[in-house]
C-alpha positions as CSV (number, residue, x, y, z in Angstrom):
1,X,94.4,3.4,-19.5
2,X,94.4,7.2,-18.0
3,X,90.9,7.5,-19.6
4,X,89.6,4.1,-17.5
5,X,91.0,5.1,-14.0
6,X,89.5,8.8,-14.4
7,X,86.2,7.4,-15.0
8,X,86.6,5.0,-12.1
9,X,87.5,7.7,-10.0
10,X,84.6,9.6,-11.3
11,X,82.2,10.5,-7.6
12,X,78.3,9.7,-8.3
13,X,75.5,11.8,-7.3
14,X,73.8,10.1,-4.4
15,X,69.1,11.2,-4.5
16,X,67.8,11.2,-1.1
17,X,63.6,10.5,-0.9
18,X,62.2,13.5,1.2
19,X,60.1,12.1,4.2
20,X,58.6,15.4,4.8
21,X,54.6,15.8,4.6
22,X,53.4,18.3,1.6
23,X,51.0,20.8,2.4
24,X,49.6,20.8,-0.5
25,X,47.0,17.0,0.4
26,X,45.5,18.6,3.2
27,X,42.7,20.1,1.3
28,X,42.2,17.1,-0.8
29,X,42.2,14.8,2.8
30,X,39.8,17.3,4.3
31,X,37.8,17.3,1.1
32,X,37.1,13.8,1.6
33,X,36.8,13.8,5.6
34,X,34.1,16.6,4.9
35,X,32.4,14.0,2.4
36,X,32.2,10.8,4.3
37,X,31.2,12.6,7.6
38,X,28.0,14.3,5.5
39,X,27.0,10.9,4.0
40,X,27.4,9.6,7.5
41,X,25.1,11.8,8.8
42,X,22.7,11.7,5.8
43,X,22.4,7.5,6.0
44,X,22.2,8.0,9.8
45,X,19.1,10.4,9.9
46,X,17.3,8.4,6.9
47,X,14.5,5.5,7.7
48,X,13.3,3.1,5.8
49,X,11.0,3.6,2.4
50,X,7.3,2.6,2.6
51,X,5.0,2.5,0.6
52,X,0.9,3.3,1.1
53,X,-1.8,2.6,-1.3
54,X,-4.9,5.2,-1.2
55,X,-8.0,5.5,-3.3
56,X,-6.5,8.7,-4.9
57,X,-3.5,11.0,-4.9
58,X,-5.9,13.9,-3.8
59,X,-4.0,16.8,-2.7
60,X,-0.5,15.0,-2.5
61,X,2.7,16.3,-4.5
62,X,5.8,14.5,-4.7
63,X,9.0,16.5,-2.9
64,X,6.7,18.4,-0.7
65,X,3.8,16.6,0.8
66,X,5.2,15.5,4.3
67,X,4.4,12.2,6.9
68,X,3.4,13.8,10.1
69,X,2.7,12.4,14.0
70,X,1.5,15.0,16.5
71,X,3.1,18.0,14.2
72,X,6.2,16.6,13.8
73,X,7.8,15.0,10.3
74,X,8.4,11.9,10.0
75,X,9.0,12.1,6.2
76,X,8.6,13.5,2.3
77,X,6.1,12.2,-0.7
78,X,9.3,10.8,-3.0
79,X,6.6,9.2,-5.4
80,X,3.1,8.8,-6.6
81,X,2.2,6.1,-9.1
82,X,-0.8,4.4,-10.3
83,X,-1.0,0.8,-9.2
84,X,-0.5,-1.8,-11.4
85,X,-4.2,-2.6,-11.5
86,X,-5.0,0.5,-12.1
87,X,-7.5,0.7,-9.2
88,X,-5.7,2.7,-6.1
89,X,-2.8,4.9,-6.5
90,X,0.9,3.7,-4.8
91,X,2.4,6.7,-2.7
92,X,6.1,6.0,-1.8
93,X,7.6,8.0,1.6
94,X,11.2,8.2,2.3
95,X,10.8,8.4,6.5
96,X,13.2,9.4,8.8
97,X,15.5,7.6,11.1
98,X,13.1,8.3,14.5
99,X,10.1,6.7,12.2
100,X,11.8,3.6,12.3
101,X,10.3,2.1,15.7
102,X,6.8,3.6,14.6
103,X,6.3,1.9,11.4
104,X,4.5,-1.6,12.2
105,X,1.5,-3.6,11.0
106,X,-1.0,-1.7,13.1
107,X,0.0,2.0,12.1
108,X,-2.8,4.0,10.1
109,X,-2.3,6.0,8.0
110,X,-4.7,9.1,6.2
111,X,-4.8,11.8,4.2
112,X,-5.6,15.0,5.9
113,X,-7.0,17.5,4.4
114,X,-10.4,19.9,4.8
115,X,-13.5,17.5,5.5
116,X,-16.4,17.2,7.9
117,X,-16.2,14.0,9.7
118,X,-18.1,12.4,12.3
119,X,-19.6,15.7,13.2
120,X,-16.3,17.9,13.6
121,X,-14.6,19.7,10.8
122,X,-10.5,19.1,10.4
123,X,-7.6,19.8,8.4
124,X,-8.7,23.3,8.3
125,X,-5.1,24.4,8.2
126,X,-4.2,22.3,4.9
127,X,-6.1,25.3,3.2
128,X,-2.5,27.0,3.5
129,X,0.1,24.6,3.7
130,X,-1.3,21.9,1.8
131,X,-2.6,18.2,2.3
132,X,-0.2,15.8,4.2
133,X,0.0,12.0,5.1
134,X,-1.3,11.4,9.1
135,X,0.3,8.8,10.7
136,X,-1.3,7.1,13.9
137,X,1.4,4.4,15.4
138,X,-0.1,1.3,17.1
139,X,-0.5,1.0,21.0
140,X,1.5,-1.8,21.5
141,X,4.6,-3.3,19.7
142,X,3.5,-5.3,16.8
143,X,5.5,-6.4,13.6
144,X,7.9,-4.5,11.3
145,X,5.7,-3.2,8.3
146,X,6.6,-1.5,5.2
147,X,3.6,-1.5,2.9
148,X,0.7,-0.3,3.8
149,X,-3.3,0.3,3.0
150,X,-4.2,4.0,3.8
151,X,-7.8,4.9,4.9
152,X,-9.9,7.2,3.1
153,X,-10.8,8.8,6.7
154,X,-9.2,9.7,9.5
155,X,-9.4,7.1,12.2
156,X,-12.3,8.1,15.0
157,X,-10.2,8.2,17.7
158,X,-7.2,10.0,16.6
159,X,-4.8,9.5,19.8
160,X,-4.6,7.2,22.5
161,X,-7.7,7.6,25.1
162,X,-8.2,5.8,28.1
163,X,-11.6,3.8,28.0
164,X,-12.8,0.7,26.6
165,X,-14.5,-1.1,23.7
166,X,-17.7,-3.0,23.7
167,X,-19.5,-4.9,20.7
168,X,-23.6,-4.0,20.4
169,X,-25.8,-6.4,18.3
170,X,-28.2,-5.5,16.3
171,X,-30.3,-6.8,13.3
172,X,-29.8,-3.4,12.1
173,X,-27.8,0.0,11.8
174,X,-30.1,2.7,11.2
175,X,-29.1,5.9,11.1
176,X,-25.7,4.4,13.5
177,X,-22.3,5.2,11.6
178,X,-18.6,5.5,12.2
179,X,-18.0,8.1,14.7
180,X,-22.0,8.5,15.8
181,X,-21.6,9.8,19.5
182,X,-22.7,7.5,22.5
183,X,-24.7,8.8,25.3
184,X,-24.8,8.6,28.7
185,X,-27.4,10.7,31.0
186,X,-27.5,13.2,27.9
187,X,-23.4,13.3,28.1
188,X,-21.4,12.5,24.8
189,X,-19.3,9.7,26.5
190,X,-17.8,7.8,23.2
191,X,-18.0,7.2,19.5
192,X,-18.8,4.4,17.3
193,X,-15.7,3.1,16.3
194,X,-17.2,0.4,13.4
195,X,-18.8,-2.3,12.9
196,X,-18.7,-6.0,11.7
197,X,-20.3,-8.4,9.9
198,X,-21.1,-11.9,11.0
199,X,-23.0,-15.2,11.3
200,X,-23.9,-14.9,7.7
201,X,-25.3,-11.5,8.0
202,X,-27.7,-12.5,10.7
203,X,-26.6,-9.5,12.9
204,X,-24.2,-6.8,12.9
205,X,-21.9,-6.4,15.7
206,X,-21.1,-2.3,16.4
207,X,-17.7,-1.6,18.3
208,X,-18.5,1.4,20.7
209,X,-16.1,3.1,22.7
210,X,-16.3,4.5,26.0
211,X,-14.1,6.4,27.6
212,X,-12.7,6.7,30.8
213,X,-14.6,7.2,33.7
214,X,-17.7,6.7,31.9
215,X,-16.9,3.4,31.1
216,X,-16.7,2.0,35.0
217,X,-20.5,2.7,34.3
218,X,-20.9,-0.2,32.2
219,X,-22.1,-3.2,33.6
220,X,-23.8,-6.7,32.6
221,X,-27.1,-5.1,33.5
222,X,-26.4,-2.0,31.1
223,X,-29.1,-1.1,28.6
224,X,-27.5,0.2,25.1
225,X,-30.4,1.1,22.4
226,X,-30.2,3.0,19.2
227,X,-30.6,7.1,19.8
228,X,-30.7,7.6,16.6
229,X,-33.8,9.9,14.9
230,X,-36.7,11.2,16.5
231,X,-40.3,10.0,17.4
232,X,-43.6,11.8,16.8
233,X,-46.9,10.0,18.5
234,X,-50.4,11.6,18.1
235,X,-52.8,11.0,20.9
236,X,-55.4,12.9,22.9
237,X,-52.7,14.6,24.9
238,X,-51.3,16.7,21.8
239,X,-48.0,15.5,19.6
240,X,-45.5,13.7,21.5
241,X,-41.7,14.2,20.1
242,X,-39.1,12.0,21.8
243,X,-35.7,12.3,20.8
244,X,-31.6,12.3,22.5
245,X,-30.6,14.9,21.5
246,X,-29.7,17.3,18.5
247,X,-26.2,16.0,17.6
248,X,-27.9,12.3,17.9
249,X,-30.9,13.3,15.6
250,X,-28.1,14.4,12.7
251,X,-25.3,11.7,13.1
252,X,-27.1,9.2,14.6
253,X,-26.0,7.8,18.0
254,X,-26.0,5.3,20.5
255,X,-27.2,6.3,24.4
256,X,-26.7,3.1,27.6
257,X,-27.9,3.1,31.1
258,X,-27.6,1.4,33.7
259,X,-30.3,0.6,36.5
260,X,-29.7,2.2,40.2
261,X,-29.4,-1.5,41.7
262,X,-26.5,-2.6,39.3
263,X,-24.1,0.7,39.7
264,X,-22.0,-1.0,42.4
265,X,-21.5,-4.4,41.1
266,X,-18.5,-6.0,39.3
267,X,-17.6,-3.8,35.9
268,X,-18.3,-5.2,32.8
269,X,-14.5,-6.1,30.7
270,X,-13.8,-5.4,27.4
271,X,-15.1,-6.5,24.5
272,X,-17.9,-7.8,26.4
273,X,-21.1,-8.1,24.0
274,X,-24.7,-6.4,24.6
275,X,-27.8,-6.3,22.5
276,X,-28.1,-3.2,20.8
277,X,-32.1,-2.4,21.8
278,X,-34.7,-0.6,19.3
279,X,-36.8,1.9,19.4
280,X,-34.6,3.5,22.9
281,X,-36.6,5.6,24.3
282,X,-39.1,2.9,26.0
283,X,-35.8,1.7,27.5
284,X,-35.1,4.9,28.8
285,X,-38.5,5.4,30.1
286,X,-38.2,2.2,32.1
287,X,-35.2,3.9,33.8
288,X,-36.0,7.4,33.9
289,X,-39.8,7.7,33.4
290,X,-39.9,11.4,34.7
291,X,-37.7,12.8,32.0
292,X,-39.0,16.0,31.6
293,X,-37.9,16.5,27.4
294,X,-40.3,13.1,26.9
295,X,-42.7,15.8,28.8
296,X,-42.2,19.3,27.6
297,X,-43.9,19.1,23.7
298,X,-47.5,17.3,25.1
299,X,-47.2,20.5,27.8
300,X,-46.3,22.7,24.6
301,X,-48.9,20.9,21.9
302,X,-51.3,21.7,25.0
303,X,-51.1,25.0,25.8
304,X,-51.5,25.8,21.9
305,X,-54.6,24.3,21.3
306,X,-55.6,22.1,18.6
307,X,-53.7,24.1,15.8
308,X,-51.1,21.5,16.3
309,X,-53.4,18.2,16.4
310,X,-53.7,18.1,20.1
311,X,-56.6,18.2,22.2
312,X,-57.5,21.4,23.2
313,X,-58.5,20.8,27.2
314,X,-60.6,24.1,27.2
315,X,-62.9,22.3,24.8
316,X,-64.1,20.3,28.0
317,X,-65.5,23.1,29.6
318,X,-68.1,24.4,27.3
């Protein structure tokens, strides 16, 4: 009985739960802190991935080729496969967050690199640094876009330039092509943006750009003919040569004028269609018959005699 009331009696060790904070999970908290606020701010700069399709991956290397606008990235090459069909190549681009707003159904996209285009050499400065992706964002808002047809060549006009379009036809090209200069009064005024295809081939219809001012000089009375190439004639007066001009003669080119009496009438709008006039330089005559270059090789052809198959005017003398 002695032995039943001591161990009644007996006092019990009472445990007490610390409250108290341990030092020790501050690094692991911090750890992950550190971890979610850098895959925050990874997701938060990151676009969306396109995708382009070109004719070639020419010059482009995964991980290093970049997606510029005006000099500044927009995003990295992740990817370069060939197309299912085996006929273009698929270039995937992992863009960055300020691409987002830029990336619609009328962005171009190009590959620069060194080339001679439309009379002016570019991409000069790929030599060092390598090809890259050029982006040109639309003018106006259009749809959200995220696969995409690149163009073999860089678009003619490669920023946003006041002026205005119009659409020339002809039953012919000639020596006219994408980025062929357009004249005005011997100025270079525009380019040749393209051309289309209609009516069952019956014409072609050329998109020509003009850019501000020179486009307020465009009205319904304007006269647009073909530039392009150069004209010999053979007559008693010596060798006549007629041509624009030099850059015209090698790219080909388009030259308008307008008549004195139709300068200060209403403009002509966009997209408004003209013929397209061949040979030019009879229109031009009709406008400005005392050109002196239509002048200055019968003067030349005269002075040198018959050695060039003119008429020698001394001849009439003896």
């Amino acid at each position: 009985m002695t032995n039943l009331a001591e161990q009644r009696t007996l006092p019990q060790a009472a445990t007490h739960r610390s409250r108290r904070f341990s030092i020790i999970w501050i690094v692991p908290l911090v750890a992950v802190a550190v971890g979610a606020w850098l895959a925050w701010d990874t997701l938060s700069k990151e676009g969306p991935t396109i995708k382009i399709s070109f004719e070639s991956g020419e010059g482009l290397q995964a991980g290093q080729s970049q997606l510029k606008y005006k000099d500044i990235v927009f995003g990295t090459v992740k990817s370069l496969e060939l197309a299912p069909d085996k006929t273009h190549v698929i270039v995937t681009v992992a863009t960055t967050h300020e691409a987002r707003p830029l990336l619609t159904d009328g962005t171009i996209f190009w590959v620069v690199k060194p080339r001679l285009f439309a009379g002016n050499i570019s991409g000069i400065e790929t030599l060092l640094s390598g090809s890259y992706i050029g982006m040109l964002p639309a003018a106006e808002a259009g749809k959200v876009k995220r696969d995409f047809v690149g163009r073999e060549d860089p678009p003619v006009l490669s920023a946003h330039v006041p002026g205005r379009s119009f659409l020339l036809k002809s039953k012919r090209i000639g020596a006219v092509s994408v980025g062929s200069p357009i004249f005005f009064r011997d100025l270079n005024v525009g380019e040749v943006l393209g051309w289309d295809i209609a009516d069952m081939a019956e014409y072609v219809t050329i998109h020509a750009f003009v850019h501000a001012p020179y486009d307020g000089y465009v009205h319904d009375q304007t006269r647009f003919w073909n530039a392009s190439g150069v004209s010999i004639k053979l007559g008693g007066a010596g060798i006549e040569v007629q041509m624009e001009s030099l850059k015209a003669l090698l790219l080909g080119g388009v030259a308008f004028e307008t008549p004195a009496g139709a300068i200060h009438t209403a403009e002509t709008p966009e997209g408004h269609v003209s013929a397209l006039r061949q040979p030019g330089h009879r229109e031009r005559r009709l406008l400005h018959p005392e050109n002196p270059r239509d002048l200055v090789f019968p003067w030349l052809c005269k002075r040198l005699g018959t050695g060039l198959g003119g008429h020698d005017p001394r001849s009439q003398s003896r």
